[in-house]
VOGU-3710 file (C-alpha; in Angstrom, 3 decimals, decimal comma):
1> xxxxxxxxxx> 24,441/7,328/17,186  22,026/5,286/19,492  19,959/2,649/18,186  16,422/2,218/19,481  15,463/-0,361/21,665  12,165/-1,158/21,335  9,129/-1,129/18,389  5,463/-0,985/18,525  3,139/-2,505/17,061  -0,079/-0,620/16,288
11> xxxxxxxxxx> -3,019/-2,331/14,654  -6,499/-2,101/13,064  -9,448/-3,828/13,906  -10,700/-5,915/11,334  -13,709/-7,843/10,532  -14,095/-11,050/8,226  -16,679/-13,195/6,589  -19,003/-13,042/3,989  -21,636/-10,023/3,996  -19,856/-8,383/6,798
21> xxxxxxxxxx> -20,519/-5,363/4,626  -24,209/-5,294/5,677  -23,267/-4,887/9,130  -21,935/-0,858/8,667  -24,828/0,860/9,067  -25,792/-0,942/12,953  -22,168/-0,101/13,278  -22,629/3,614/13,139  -25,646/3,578/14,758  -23,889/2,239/17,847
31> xxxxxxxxxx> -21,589/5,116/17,791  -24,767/7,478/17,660  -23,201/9,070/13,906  -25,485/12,155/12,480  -23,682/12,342/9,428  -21,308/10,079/7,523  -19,210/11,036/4,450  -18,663/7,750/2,358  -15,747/7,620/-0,147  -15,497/6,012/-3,186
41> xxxxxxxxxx> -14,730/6,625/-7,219  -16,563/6,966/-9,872  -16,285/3,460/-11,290  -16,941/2,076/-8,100  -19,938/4,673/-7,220  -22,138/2,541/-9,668  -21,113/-1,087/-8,474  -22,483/-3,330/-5,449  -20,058/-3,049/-2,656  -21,014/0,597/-2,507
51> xxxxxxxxxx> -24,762/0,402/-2,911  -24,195/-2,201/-0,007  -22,760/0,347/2,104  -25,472/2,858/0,757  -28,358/0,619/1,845  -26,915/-0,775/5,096  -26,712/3,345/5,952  -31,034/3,584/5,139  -31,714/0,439/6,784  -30,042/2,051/9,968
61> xxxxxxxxxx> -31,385/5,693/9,297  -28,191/7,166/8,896  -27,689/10,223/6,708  -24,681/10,660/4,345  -23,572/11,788/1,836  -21,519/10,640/-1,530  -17,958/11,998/-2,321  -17,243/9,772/-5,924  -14,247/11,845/-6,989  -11,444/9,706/-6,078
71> xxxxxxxxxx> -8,370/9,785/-8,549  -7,007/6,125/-9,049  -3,494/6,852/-7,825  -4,577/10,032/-6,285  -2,908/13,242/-6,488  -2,365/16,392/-4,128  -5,051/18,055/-6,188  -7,152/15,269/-6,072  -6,636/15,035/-1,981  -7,158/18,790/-1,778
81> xxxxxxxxxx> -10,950/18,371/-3,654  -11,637/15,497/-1,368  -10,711/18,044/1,833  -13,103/21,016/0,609  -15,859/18,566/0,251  -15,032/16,735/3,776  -15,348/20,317/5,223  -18,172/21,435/3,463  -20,665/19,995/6,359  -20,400/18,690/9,790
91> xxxxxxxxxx> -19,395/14,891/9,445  -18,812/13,159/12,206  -17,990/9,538/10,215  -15,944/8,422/7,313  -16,751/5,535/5,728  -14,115/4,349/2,794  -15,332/2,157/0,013  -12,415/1,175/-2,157  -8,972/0,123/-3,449  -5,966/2,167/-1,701
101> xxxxxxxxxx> -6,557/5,195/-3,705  -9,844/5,277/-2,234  -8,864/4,633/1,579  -5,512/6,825/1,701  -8,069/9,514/-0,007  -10,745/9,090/3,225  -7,635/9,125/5,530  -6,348/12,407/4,603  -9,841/13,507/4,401  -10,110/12,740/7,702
111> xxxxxxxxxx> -7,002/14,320/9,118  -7,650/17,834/7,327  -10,893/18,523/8,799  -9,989/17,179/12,330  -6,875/19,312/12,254  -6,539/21,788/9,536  -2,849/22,738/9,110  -0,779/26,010/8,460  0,053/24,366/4,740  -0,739/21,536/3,003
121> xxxxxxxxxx> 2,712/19,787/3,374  2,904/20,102/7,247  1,666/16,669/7,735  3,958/15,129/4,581  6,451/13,186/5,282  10,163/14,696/5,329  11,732/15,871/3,542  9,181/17,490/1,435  7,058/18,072/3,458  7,591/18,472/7,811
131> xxxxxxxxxx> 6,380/15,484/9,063  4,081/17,399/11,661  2,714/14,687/13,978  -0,796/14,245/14,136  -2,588/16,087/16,727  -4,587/13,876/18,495  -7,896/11,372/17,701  -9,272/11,627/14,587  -13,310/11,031/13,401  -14,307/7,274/12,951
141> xxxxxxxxxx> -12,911/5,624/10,180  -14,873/2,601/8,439  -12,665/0,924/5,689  -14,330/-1,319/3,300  -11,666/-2,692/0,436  -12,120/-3,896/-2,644  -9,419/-4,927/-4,194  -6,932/-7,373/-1,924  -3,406/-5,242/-1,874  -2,628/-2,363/-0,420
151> xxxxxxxxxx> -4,102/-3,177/3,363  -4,815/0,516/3,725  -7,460/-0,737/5,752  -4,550/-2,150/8,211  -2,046/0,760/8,365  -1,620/4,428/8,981  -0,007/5,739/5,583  -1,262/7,874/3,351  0,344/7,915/-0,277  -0,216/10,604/-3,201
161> xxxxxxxxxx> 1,370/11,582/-6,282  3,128/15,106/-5,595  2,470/16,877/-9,001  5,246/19,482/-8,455  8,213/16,717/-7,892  6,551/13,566/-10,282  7,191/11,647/-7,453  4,865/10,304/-4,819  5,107/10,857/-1,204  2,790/10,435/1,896
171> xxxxxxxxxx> 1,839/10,713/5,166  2,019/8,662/7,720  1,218/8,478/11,244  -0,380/5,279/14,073  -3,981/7,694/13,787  -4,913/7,512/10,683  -5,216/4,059/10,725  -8,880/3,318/10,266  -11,322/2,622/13,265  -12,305/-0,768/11,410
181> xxxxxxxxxx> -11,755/-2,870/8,415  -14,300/-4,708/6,764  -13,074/-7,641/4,636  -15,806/-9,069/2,978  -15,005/-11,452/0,482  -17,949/-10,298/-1,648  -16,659/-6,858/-2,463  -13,951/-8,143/-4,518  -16,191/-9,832/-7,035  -15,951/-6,695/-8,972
191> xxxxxxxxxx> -12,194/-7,069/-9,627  -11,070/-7,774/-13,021  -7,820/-10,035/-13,360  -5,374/-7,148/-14,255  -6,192/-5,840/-10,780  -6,064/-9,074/-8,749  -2,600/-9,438/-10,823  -1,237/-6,040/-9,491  -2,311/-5,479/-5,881  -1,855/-9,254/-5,472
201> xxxxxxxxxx> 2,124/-8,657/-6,517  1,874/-5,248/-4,025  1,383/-7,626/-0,947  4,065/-9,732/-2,516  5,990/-7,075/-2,189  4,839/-5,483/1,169  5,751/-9,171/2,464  9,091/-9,639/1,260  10,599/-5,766/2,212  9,278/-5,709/5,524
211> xxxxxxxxxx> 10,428/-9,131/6,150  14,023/-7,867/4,825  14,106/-4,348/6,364  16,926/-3,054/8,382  16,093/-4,575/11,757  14,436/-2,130/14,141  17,452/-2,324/16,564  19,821/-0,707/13,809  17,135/2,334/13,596  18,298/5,853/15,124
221> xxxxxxxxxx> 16,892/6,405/18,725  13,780/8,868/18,392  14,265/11,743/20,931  10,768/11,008/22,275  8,521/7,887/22,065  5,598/9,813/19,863  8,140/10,172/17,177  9,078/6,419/16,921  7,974/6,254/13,180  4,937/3,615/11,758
231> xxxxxxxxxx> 7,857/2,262/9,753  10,048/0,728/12,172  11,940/-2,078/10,805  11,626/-5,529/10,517  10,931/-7,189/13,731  9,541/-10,302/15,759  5,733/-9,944/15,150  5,644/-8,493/11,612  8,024/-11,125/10,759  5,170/-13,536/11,663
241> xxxxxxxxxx> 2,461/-11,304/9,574  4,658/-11,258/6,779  5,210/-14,968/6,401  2,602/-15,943/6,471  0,916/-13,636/4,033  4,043/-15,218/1,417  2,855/-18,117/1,602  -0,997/-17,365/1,083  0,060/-15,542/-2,212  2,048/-18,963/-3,178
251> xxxxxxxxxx> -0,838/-20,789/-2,360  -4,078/-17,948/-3,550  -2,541/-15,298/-6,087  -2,829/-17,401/-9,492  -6,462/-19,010/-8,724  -7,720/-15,736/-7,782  -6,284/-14,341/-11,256  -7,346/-17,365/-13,181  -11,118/-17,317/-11,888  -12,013/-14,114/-10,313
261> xxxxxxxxxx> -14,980/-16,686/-9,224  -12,843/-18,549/-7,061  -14,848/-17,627/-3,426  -11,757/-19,388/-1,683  -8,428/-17,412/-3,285  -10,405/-14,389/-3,420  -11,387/-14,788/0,064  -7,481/-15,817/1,248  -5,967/-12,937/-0,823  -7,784/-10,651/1,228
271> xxxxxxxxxx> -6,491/-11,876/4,325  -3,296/-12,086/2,671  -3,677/-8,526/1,799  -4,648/-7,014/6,140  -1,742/-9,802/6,993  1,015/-8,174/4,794  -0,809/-4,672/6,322  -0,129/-5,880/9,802  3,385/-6,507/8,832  5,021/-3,577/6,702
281> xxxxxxxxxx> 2,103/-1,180/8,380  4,517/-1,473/11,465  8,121/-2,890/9,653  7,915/-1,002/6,875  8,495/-1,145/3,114  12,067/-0,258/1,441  13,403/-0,304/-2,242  10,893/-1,406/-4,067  8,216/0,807/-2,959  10,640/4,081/-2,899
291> xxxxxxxxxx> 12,125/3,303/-6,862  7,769/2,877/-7,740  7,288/6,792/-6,500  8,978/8,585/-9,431  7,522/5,236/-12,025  4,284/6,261/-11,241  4,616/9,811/-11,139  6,834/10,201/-14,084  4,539/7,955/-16,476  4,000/9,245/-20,157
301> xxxxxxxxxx> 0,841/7,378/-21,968  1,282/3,787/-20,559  -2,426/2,656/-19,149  -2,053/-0,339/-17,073  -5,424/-2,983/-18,985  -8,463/-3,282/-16,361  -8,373/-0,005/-14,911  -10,840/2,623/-16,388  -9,084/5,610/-15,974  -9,155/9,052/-17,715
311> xxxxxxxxxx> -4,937/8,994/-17,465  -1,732/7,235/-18,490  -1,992/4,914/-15,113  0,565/2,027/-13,765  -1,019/0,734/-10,960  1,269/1,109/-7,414  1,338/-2,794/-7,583  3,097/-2,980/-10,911  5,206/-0,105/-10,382  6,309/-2,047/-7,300
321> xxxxxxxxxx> 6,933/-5,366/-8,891  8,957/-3,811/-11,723  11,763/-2,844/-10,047  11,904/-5,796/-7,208  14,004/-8,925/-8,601  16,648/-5,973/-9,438  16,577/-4,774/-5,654  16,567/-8,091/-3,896  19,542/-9,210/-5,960  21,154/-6,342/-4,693
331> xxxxxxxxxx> 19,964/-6,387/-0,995  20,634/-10,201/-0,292  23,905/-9,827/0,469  22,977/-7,761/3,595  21,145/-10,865/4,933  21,096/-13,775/2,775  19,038/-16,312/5,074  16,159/-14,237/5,128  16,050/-13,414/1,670  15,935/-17,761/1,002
341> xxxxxxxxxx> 13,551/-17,701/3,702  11,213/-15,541/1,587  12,026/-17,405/-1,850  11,092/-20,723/0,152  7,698/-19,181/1,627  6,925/-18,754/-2,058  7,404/-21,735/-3,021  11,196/-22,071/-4,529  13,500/-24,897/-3,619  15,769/-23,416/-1,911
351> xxxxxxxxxx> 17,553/-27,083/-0,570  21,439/-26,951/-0,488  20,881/-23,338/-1,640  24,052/-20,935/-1,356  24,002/-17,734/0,396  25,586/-16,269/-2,773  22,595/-17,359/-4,511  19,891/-15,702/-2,166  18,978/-12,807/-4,435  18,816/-14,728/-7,796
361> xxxxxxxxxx> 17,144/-17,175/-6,233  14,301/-14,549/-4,782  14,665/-12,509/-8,039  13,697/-15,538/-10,044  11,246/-16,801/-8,005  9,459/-13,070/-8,312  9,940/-13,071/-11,611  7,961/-16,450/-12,395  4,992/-14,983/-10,749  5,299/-11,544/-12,946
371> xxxxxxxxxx> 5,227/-13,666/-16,223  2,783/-16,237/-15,355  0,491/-12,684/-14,254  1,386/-11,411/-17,363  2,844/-8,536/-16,044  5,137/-5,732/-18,351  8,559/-7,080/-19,102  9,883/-4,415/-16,996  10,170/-0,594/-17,137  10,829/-0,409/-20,261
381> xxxxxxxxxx> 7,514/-1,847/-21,518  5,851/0,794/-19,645  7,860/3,333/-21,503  10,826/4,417/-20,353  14,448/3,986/-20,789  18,237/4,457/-19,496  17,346/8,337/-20,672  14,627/8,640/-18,084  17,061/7,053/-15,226  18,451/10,655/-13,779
391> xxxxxxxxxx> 14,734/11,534/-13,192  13,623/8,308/-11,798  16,748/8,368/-9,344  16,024/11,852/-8,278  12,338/11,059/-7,789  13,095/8,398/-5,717  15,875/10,118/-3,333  13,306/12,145/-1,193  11,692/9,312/-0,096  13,540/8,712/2,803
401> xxxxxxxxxx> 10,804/7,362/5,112  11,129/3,692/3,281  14,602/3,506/1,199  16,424/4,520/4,728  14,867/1,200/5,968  16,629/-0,909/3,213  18,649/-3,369/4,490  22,025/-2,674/2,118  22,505/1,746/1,600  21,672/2,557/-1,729
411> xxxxxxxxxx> 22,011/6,048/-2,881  22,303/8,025/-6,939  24,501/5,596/-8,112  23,356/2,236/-6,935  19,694/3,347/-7,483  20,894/4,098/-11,024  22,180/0,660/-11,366  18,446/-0,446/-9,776  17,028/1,229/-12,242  18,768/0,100/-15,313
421> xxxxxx> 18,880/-3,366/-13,947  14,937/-3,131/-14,212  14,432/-1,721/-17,521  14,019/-5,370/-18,845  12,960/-7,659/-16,500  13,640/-11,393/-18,200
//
C-alpha cells in the first residue's frame, strides 16, 4: 500500500470580538443577498443571539426567513425537514445561529438544495452511505455559535443520528465548511453550566485525538487529490491548533463553568473551541468520537440536566468524554510522548514520567476534569451496561471515517474491552 505524502489544510474564516454579531446583516448586504434562510431551534428562536441576527438582517433590509426546528442532536428526519423547508423558496444565504446541532443542520441544508442527490445517503460517509463528493461551491454560509465546542463553525463535517442503525454518522467534505464564523463572546451568555461542562470536554477531546491520530504519512494514498479526506491525520499545523486549544481549556474550562459571567473564560473557550476546529477539522478525531455514535444513538431515558429537550438526550460532548480515559490508556502505547505531551498541556506533572505511564497519566488527568464538571460516572450512569456492549460495538464499527485514524487498530474485541472499561469511569 502507498502512504500519502502530503495533507491540506483547509480553513474557515472567522471573526472575533464582542458584538461582532451586529455586523451580519452589512455582511450580506455586501454580497447583494435577496433572501437568507437563518437556522436556529426552538429554545434558541426566543433568546438574544438570534434576535441579534434578526435585527442586524432589518437594519440592513434583508429579507429572511425563520427555520426553528432544529433537533438537539439532530436526526436524518430532522435533516430531511430542514431540506424541504431550505427548498421551499429561492435562498440564496444561510445564516446558522447555534450549537453544532444547529450548524451541521444549516450545512446539510445547504448542500441539498445546491445539489440535490439521487438518495439521501449519497453524500454520507462510507460505508453507509457512498461518500459522493460534493459537487462544487455551495450558497454562503454565515455561522454564528453559541455554545463553545463543537467548532462547526471551523470545519466541514456534518454529523446526525441515523435512526435505522442507532448510530450516528455524517458527512463530510472541505465545502461545507461555512463562508464565515462569527465568535462573539456575547452569544454564549445564554449557556447554562451543564452545557459549558459538555462542549467544553468535546474540544478537550477534539484536542487530544487529533493531536494523537495516526500521522497523515501512515494514511493510504488517495487515487486523486479531491479525494484526500477532511480527516487526514495528525500533522504539523493542527498539531499547533490543537495545543494550544489544551492548554486554554486548562487554563478557561472550570471559570467558564463556575461563572457563566466570566466575560474572559467564556470569551477564551470560544477560541478554544474554532482552535480545536482548526485542528481535528483537518487531523481528525478517532476513538472517542467513533465509541460516542452508537452512546448517543442507542440512549434509553437518560436526559443530560441543562438541555430542554423533548427526548432522552446525552449531549455529543459527554458521550465523548465517557469513553476517553478508557481509549487513551489503550492508545498510548502507540505513541507515548505525545500522549504526556497532551497530559502536560493540561496541566499534569508529567516530570520523570514513564512512557508506560502515558495513558494513566492522560486518563487521570481527563478524569479530574470530568468529576470536578460533574460529569456521569461513566456509561453506566447514563444507563447502560456490559448487556448493551454487542450493540454499542456494532454501532460504532461503521464509522470508519474517524476510528481508522486511531493511532493503535482497534476492532469488536478491543472496542468491547473500550467499552466495558468505560462503564464506570472512577
Amino acid at each position: 500500500m502507498t502512504k500519502d505524502i502530503a495533507f491540506e489544510m483547509a480553513v474557515s474564516s472567522v471573526r472575533f470580538g464582542v458584538g461582532v454579531t451586529r455586523e451580519i446583516g452589512m455582511d450580506l448586504a455586501e454580497i447583494a443577498a435577496t433572501l437568507v434562510l437563518v437556522v436556529t431551534d426552538p429554545v434558541l428562536a426566543k433568546l438574544p443571539p438570534v434576535q441579534t441576527v434578526l435585527e442586524s438582517l432589518e437594519r440592513s433590509g434583508i429579507p429572511y426567513a425563520l427555520y426553528d426546528r432544529v433537533r438537539v442532536e439532530p436526526s436524518d428526519e430532522s435533516f430531511l425537514d430542514a431540506i424541504a423547508f431550505a427548498n421551499a423558496r429561492p435562498f440564496d444565504a444561510i445564516v446558522a445561529v447555534g450549537g453544532g446541532s444547529v450548524i451541521d443542520t444549516a450545512k446539510v441544508a445547504n448542500l441539498y438544495t445546491t445539489y440535490p442527490p439521487a438518495d439521501f445517503l449519497d453524500y454520507v460517509n462510507p460505508p453507509i452511505g457512498k461518500g459522493v463528493p460534493v459537487p462544487g461551491p455551495l450558497k454562503p454560509l454565515l455561522a454564528v455559535p453559541t455554545t463553545a465546542g463543537t467548532g462547526s463553525e471551523t470545519t466541514g463535517v456534518s454529523i446526525f443520528d441515523y435512526k435505522k442503525l442507532h448510530a450516528k454518522t455524517g458527512i463530510a467534505n472541505r465545502r461545507l465548511k461555512p463562508t464565515l464564523g462569527y465568535l462573539d463572546p456575547e452569544n454564549t451568555r445564554t449557556m447554562p453550566p451543564q452545557v459549558a461542562a459538555s462542549t467544553g470536554l468535546d474540544i478537550l477531546s477534539h484536542a487530544i485525538e487529533s493531536f494523537t491520530a495516526m500521522p497523515y504519512t501512515d494514511r493510504p494514498m488517495p487515487d486523486r487529490p479531491a479525494m484526500r479526506p477532511a480527516y487526514q491525520g495528525s500533522n504539523p499545523i493542527s498539531d499547533i491548533w490543537s495545543m494550544q486549544a489544551l492548554g486554554m481549556v486548562n487554563r478557561f474550562l472550570v471559570r467558564a463553568f463556575d461563572d457563566t459571567s466570566d466575560d474572559e473564560a467564556r470569551a477564551n473557550m470560544l477560541l478554544a473551541a474554532s482552535y480545536a476546529g482548526v485542528g481535528f477539522g483537518n487531523a481528525g478525531v478517532h476513538l472517542p468520537h467513533g465509541m460516542s455514535y452508537p452512546v448517543s444513538g442507542n440512549v434509553k431515558s437518560y436526559t443530560a440536566p441543562g438541555y430542554a429537550a423533548d427526548h432522552p438526550i446525552v449531549p455529543h460532548g459527554m458521550t465523548v468524554i465517557l469513553n476517553a480515559p478508557a481509549v487513551f490508556r489503550f492508545t498510548a502505547s502507540a505513541n507515548p510522548a505525545r500522549h504526556l505531551e497532551a497530559a502536560e498541556a493540561l496541566g499534569a506533572n508529567v516530570a520523570g514520567a514513564r512512557a508506560e505511564d502515558a495513558g494513566k497519566i492522560l486518563a487521570d488527568r481527563i478524569t479530574w476534569f470530568m468529576q470536578r464538571l460533574q460529569m456521569p460516572n461513566g456509561l453506566e450512569a447514563i444507563g447502560y451496561s456490559s448487556s448493551d456492549i454487542p450493540a454499542l460495538v456494532e454501532g460504532t464499527l461503521p464509522q470508519h471515517r474517524v476510528t481508522k485514524l486511531s493511532p493503535r487498530p482497534a476492532g469488536p474485541e478491543e472496542l468491547a474491552r473500550l467499552f466495558e472499561d468505560s462503564m464506570v469511569a472512577w
